[in-house]
C-alpha positions as CSV (number, residue, x, y, z in Angstrom):
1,X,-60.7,9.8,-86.5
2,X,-60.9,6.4,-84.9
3,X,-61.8,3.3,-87.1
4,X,-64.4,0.9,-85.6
5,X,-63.0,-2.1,-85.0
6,X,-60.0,-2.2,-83.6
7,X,-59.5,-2.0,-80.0
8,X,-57.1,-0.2,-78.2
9,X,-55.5,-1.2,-74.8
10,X,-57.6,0.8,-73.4
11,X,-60.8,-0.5,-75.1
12,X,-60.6,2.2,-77.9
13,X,-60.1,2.0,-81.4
14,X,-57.2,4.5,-83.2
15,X,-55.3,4.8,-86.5
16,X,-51.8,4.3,-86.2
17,X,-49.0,6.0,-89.1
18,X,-51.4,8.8,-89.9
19,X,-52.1,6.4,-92.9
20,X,-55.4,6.3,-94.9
21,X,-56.0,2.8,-94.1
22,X,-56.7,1.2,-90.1
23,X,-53.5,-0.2,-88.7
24,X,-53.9,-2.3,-85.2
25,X,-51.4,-0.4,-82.8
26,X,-51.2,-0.9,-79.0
27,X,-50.5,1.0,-76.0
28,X,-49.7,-0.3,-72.5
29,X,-50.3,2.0,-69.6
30,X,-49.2,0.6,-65.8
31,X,-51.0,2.9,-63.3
32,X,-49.2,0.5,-60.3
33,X,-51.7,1.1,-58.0
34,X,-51.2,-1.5,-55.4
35,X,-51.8,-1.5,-51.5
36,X,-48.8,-1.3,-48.8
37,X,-47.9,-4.6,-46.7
38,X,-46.9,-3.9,-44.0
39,X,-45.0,-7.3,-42.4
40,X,-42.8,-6.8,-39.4
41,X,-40.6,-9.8,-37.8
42,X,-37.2,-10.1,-35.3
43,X,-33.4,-11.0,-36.1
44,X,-32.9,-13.0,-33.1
45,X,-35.6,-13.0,-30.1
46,X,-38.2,-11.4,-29.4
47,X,-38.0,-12.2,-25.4
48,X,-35.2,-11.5,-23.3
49,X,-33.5,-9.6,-20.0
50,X,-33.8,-6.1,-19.1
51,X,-32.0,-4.1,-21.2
52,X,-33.0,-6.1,-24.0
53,X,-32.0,-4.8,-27.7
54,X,-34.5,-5.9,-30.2
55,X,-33.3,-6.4,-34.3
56,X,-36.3,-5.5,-36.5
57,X,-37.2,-6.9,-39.8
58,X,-39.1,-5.0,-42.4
59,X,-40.5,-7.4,-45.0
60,X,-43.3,-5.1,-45.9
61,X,-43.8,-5.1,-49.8
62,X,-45.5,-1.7,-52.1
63,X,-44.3,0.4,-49.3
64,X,-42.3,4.0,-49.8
65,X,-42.1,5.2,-46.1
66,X,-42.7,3.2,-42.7
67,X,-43.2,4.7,-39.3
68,X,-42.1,2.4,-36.5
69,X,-43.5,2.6,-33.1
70,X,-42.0,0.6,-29.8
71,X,-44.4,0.4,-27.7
72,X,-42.9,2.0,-24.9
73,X,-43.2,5.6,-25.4
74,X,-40.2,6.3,-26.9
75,X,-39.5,8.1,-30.2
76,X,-40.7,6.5,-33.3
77,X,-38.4,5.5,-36.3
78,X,-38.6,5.9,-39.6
79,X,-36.0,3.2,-40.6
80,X,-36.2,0.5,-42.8
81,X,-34.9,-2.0,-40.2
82,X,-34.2,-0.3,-36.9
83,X,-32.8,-1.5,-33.6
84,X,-34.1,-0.5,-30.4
85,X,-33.2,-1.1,-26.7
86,X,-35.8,-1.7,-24.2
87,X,-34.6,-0.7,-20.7
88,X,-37.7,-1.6,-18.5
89,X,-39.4,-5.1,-18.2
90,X,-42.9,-5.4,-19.7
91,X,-44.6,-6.7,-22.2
92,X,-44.7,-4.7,-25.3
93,X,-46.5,-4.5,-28.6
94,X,-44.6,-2.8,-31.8
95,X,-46.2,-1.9,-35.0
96,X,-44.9,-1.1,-38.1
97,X,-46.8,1.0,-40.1
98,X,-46.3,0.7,-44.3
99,X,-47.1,3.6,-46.1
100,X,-48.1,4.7,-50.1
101,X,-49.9,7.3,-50.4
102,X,-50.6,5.9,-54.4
103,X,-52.4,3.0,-52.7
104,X,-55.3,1.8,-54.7
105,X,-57.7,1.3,-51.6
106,X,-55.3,2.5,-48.9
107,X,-52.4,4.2,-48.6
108,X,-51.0,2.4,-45.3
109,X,-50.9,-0.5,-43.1
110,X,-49.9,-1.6,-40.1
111,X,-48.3,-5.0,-38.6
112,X,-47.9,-5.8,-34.9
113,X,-45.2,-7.5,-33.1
114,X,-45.0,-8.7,-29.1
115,X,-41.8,-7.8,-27.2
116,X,-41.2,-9.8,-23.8
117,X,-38.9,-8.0,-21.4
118,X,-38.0,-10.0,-18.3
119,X,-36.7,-9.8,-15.1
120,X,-36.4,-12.7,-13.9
121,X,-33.7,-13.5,-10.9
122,X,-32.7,-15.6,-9.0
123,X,-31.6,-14.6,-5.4
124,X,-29.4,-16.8,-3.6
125,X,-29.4,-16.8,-0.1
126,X,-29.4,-19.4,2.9
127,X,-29.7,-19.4,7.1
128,X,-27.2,-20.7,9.2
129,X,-27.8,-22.1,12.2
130,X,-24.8,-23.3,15.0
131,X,-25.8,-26.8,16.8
132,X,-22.9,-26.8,19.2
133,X,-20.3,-24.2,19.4
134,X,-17.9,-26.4,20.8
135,X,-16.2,-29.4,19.4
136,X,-16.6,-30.4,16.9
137,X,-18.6,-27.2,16.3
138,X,-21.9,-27.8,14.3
139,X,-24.2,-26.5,11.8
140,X,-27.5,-26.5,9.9
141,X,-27.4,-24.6,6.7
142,X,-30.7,-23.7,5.0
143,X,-31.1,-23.2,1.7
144,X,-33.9,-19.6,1.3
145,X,-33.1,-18.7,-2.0
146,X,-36.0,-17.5,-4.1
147,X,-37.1,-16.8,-7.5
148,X,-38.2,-13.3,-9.1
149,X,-40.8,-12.9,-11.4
150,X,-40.1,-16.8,-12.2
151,X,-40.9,-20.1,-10.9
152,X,-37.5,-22.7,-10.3
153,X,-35.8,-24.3,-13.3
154,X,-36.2,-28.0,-12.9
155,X,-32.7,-27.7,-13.9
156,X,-31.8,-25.1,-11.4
157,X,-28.9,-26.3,-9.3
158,X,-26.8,-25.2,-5.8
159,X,-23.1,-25.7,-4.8
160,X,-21.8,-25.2,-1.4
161,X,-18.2,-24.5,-0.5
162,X,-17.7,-24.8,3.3
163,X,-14.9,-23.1,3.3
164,X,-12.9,-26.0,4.9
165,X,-11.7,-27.9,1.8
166,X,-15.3,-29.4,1.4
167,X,-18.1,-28.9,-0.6
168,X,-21.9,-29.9,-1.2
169,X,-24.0,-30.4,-4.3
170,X,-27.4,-30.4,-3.5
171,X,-30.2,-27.8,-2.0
172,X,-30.1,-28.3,1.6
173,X,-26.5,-29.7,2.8
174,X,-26.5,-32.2,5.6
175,X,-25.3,-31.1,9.1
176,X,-22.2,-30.0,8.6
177,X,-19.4,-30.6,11.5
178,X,-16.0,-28.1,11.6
179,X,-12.9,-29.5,13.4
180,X,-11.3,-26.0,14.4
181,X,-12.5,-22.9,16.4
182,X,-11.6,-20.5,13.7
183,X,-13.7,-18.8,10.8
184,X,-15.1,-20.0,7.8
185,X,-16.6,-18.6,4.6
186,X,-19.4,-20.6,3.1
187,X,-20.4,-19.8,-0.2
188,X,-23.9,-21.0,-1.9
189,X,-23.7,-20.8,-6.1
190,X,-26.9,-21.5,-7.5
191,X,-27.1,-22.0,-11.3
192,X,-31.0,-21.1,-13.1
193,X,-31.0,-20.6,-16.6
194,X,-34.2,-19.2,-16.7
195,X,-32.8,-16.4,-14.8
196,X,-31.4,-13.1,-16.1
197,X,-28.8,-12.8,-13.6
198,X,-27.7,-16.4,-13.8
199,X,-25.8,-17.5,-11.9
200,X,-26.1,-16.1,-8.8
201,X,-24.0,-16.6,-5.4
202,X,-23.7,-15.4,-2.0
203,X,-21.2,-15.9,0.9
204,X,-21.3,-15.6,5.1
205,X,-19.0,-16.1,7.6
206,X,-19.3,-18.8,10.4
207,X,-16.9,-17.2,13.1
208,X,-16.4,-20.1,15.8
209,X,-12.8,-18.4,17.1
210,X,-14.9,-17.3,19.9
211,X,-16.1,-20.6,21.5
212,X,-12.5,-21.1,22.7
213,X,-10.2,-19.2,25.2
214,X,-6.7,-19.0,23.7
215,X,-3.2,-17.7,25.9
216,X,-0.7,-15.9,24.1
217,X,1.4,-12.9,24.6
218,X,4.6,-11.3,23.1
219,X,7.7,-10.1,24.4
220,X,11.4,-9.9,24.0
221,X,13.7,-13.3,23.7
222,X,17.0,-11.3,25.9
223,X,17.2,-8.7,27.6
224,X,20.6,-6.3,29.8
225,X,20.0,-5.3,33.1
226,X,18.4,-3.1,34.1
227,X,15.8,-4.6,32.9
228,X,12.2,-3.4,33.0
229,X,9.8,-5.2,30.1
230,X,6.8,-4.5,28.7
231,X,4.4,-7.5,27.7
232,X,1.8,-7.5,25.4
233,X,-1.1,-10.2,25.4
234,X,-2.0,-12.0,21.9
235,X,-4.6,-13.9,23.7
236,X,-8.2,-14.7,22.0
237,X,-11.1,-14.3,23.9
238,X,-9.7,-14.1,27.1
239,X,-11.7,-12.2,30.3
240,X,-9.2,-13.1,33.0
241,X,-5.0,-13.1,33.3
242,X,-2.6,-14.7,35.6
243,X,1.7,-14.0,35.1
244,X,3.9,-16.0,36.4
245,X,7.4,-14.2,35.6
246,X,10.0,-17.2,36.7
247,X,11.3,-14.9,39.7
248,X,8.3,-15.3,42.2
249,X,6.6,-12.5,40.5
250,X,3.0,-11.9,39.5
251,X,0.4,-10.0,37.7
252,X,-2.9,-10.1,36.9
253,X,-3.3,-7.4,34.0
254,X,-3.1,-7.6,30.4
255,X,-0.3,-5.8,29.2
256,X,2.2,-6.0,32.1
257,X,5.5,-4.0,32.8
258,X,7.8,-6.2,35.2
259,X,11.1,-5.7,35.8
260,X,13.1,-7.9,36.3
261,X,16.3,-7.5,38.7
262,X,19.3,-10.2,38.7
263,X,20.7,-11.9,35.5
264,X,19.7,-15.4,34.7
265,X,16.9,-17.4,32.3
266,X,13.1,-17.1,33.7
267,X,10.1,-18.6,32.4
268,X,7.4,-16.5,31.6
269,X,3.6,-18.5,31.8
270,X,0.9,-17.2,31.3
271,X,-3.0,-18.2,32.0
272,X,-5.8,-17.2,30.8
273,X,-9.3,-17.6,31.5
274,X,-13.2,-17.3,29.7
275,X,-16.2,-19.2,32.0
276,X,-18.3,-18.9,28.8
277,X,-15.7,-20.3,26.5
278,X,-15.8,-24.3,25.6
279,X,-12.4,-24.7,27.2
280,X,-12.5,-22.4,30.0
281,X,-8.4,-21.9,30.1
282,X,-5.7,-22.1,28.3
283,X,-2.2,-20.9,29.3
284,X,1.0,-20.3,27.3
285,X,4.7,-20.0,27.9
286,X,8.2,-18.1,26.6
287,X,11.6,-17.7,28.1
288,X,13.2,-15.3,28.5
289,X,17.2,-14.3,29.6
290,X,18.2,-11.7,31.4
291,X,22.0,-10.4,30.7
292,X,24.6,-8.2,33.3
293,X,25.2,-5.1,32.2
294,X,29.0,-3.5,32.7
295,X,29.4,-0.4,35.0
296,X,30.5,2.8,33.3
297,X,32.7,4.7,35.4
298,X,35.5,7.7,34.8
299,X,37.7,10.7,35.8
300,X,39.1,13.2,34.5
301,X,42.3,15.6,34.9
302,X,43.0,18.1,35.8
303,X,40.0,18.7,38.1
304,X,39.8,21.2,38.3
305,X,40.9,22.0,34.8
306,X,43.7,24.3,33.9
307,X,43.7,26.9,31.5
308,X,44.8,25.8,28.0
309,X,45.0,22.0,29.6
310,X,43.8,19.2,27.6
311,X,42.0,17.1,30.1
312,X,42.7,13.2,30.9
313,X,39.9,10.8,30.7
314,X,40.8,7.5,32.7
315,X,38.5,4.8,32.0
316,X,37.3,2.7,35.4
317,X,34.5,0.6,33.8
318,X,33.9,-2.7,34.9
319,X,32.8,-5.6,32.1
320,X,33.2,-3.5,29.4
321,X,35.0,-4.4,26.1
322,X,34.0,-1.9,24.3
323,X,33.4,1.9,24.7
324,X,32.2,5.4,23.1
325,X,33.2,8.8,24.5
326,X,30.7,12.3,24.2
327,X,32.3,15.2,25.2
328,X,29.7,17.4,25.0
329,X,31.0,19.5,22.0
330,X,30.3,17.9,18.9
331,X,33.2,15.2,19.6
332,X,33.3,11.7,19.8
333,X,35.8,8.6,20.0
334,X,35.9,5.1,20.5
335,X,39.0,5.2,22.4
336,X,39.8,3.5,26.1
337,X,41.2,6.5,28.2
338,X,41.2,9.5,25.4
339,X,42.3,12.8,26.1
340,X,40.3,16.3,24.9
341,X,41.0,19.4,24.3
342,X,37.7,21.7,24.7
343,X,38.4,25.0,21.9
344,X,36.0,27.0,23.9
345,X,35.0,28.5,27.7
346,X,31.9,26.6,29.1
347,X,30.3,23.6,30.6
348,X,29.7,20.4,29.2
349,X,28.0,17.2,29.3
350,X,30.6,14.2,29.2
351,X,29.1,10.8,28.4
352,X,30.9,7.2,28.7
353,X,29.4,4.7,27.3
354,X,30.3,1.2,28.0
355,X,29.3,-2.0,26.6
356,X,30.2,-6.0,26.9
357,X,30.0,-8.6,24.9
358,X,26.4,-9.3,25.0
359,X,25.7,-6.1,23.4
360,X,24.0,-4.7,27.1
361,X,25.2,-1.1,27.6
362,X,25.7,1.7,30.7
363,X,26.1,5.1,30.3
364,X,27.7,7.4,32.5
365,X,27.7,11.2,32.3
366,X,29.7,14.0,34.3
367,X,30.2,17.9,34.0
368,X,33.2,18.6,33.1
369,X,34.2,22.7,32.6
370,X,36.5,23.8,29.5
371,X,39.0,26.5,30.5
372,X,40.1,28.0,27.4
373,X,42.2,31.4,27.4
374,X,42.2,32.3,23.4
375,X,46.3,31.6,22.2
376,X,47.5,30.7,18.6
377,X,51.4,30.0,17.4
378,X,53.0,28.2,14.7
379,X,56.5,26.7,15.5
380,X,59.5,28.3,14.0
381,X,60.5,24.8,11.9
382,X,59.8,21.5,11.4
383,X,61.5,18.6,9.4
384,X,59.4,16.1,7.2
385,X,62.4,13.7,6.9
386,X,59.9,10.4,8.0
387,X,61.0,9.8,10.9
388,X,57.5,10.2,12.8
389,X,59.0,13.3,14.7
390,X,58.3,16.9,13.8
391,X,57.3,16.0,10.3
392,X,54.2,18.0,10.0
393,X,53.5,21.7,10.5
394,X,50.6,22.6,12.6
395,X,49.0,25.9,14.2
396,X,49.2,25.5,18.2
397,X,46.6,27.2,19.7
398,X,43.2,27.2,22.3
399,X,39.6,29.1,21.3
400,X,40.4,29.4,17.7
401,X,36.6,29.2,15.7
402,X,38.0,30.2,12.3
403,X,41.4,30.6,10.7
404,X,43.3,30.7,7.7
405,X,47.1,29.7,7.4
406,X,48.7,30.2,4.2
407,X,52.4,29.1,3.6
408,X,54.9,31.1,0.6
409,X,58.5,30.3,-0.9
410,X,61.0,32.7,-1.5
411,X,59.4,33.3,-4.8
412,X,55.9,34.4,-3.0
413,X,54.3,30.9,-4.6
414,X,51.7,29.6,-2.3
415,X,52.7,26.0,-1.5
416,X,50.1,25.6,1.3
417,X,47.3,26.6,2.7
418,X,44.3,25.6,5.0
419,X,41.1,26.3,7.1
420,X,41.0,23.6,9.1
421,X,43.2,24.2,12.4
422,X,43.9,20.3,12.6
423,X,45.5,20.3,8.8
424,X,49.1,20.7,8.8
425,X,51.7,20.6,6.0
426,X,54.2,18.0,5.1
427,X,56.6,19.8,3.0
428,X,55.4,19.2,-0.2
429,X,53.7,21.1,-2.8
430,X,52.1,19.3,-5.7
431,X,53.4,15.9,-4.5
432,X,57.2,16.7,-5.1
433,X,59.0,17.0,-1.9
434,X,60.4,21.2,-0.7
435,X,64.1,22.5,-0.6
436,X,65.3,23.2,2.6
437,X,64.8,26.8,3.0
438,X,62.8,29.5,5.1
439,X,59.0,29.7,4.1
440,X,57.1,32.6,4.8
441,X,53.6,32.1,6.7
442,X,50.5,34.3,7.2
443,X,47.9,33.1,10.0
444,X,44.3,34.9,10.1
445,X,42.6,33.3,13.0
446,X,39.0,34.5,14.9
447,X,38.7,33.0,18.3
448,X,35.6,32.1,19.9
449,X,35.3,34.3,22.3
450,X,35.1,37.4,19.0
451,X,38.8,38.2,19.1
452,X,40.6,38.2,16.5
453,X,44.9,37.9,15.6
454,X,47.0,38.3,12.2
455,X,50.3,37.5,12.7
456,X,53.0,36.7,10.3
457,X,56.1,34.7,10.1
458,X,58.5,32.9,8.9
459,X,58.9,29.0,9.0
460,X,62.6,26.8,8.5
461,X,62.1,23.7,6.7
462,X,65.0,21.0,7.8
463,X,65.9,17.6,6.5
């Protein structure tokens, strides 16, 4: 039962130790039953530029769950301290909402917050304006930059580079003056801190290269005879053209071909012309020397040609030092008055080229026929004592396209052999010099004409 008397924490009486008499005894019961907070702040700020990226606090207090919403119908959060980005500018208001559902009067609350998202620029930008176009070339630049979404920092300020080595600190420049008809880049850099995209610049181009008429051409410094040029105008803003070419000749196009015909150093001028241009003319000069040429000249013999004849070339150029044969078949040579020996029936193209000192060339070219009547021998000895006579072993022969030549001791040891009809042997075989003695020889030649020959012999090596 319970004793009278003695309170409980409760407000009721009990006996404690199951004991006959009344002991006091206490008992504490915490039902925690108090409201949510809900209390919502920023890490950093709360205003800025587009995307901004907003730090939430959650100070709430008595709270087991929160639900955040942004305020710009995105997806809500359930975090205790959540970030979120806002992407558009506006003014927004997030709440924070504090939840327990064993609230003693309420199981949630909410707390609101104001987000400022700005777009504020600034957009630089300025007018120009040309006073005179001629020197010394003047202008009035004006400053049109404006202000989005925000009114000018008192602080705001511009610099101006005038792309001439000079600059400007200041809103509106003075009139500026330029000393060359050429172009310029201005640039305009204007500093606002109350805008997002500070600091923000912007650049033109003041293009005074045509207010002026400027001559110039290009062409080569020498040339040989004959000598036909070709000019090409570098002028600026010309509309009209007058040549001079040092000679008494004239023209009155652009890009002229002249040509010019005795040796000697002209002057080339040229003039050129622009009514609407501050300087109306302008002209410009160049020399240039013209250099003789030799005269390529030559014969040839026989003429007709002979069968299985190599043919004479006599040089007859005049002011030549230095020369290059062609003969039409593949074959070249640098020699004064050569002589050729064409392997194959037909016509060809023979070319003499002659040059001087100056470097100025003439070419000369004739027909000349091959008369080739297929033949191949090797001589019956030959003796590689030094001496510059007879010391190397060759195939003699006309129309020969392919061969091979081998060459055998007594012993059938091949001690030389060749495809290449202009290879002989000089008597040795591995670098040690041969014993006088017969050699054996085999020749397999094609000739060009389809024919073929084998022939075999025998070969008498002399000291």
């Amino acid at each position: 039962g319970v004793s009278p008397g003695f309170p409980t924490s409760t407000g009721a009486y009990a006996t404690v130790n199951g004991g006959p008499n009344c002991n006091l005894g206490a008992v504490k019961i915490d039902f925690q039953l108090q409201d949510p907070e809900a209390d919502a702040s920023v890490n950093g700020n709360a205003t800025g530029c587009a995307p901004h990226t907003v730090n939430f606090i959650n100070n709430s207090t008595s709270a087991t769950g929160f639900i955040w919403d942004f305020g710009d119908n995105s997806a809500t959060s359930t975090q205790i301290n959540p970030s979120h980005t806002y992407t558009t500018p506006g003014t927004y208001t997030a709440m924070l909402v504090a939840l327990n559902p064993n609230g003693c009067k309420a199981s949630t609350d909410t707390d609101f917050i104001q987000i400022i998202v700005l777009d504020d620029k600034v957009l630089a930008d300025f007018n120009v304006v040309k006073i005179d176009s001629c020197d010394p070339f003047s202008v009035i630049f004006t400053n049109t930059t404006t202000f989005n979404n925000s009114t000018p920092n008192p602080n705001t300020t511009y610099r101006w580079d005038f792309g001439d080595g000079t600059s400007f600190n200041g809103a509106n420049p003075p009139q500026k003056n330029y000393s060359a008809p050429q172009s310029y880049t201005v640039k305009l850099v204007v500093t606002d801190t109350n805008a997002c995209n500070n600091p923000d610049s912007i650049t033109k181009v003041i293009d005074f290269s045509t207010s002026v008429v400027l001559a110039g051409f290009n062409g080569p410094d020498s040339v040989c005879l004959p000598a036909i040029v070709n000019f090409f105008d570098a002028s600026t803003n010309a509309t009209g053209y007058a040549w001079t070419f040092g000679d008494g000749g004239t023209a009155t196009v652009a890009n002229p071909t002249y040509e010019f015909k005795a040796a000697g150093k002209y002057t080339i001028n040229l003039v050129v012309t622009n009514p609407l241009s501050c300087n109306k003319i302008d002209s410009f000069s160049k020399q240039i020397e013209v250099f003789s040429s030799p005269i390529a000249n030559f014969s040839y013999s026989p003429n007709p040609p002979t069968p299985n004849t190599p043919i004479q070339f006599s040089n007859s150029s005049q002011g030549a030092t230095s020369y290059r044969w062609d003969f039409g078949d593949g074959t070249t040579t640098n020699v004064e008055n050569p002589v050729h020996t064409y392997q194959k029936n037909g016509l060809y193209t023979a070319c003499l080229t002659a040059n001087n000192d100056l470097g100025c060339p003439s070419k000369l070219c004739k027909a000349v026929r091959g008369n080739v009547i297929p033949l191949v021998d090797v001589p019956s000895g030959f003796s590689p004592n030094g001496d510059g006579v007879n010391d190397i072993l060759s195939v003699l022969g006309y129309g020969i396209e392919t061969m091979t030549f081998k060459i055998y001791n007594r012993w059938g040891q091949l001690v030389f052999e060749t495809n290449d009809r202009y290879k002989g042997w000089d008597g040795t075989f591995k670098g040690e010099p041969q014993e006088i003695e017969v050699y054996g020889y085999l020749l397999d030649v094609q000739f060009f004409d389809g024919s073929k020959v084998l022939k075999k012999g025998n070969i008498t090596l002399l000291r």
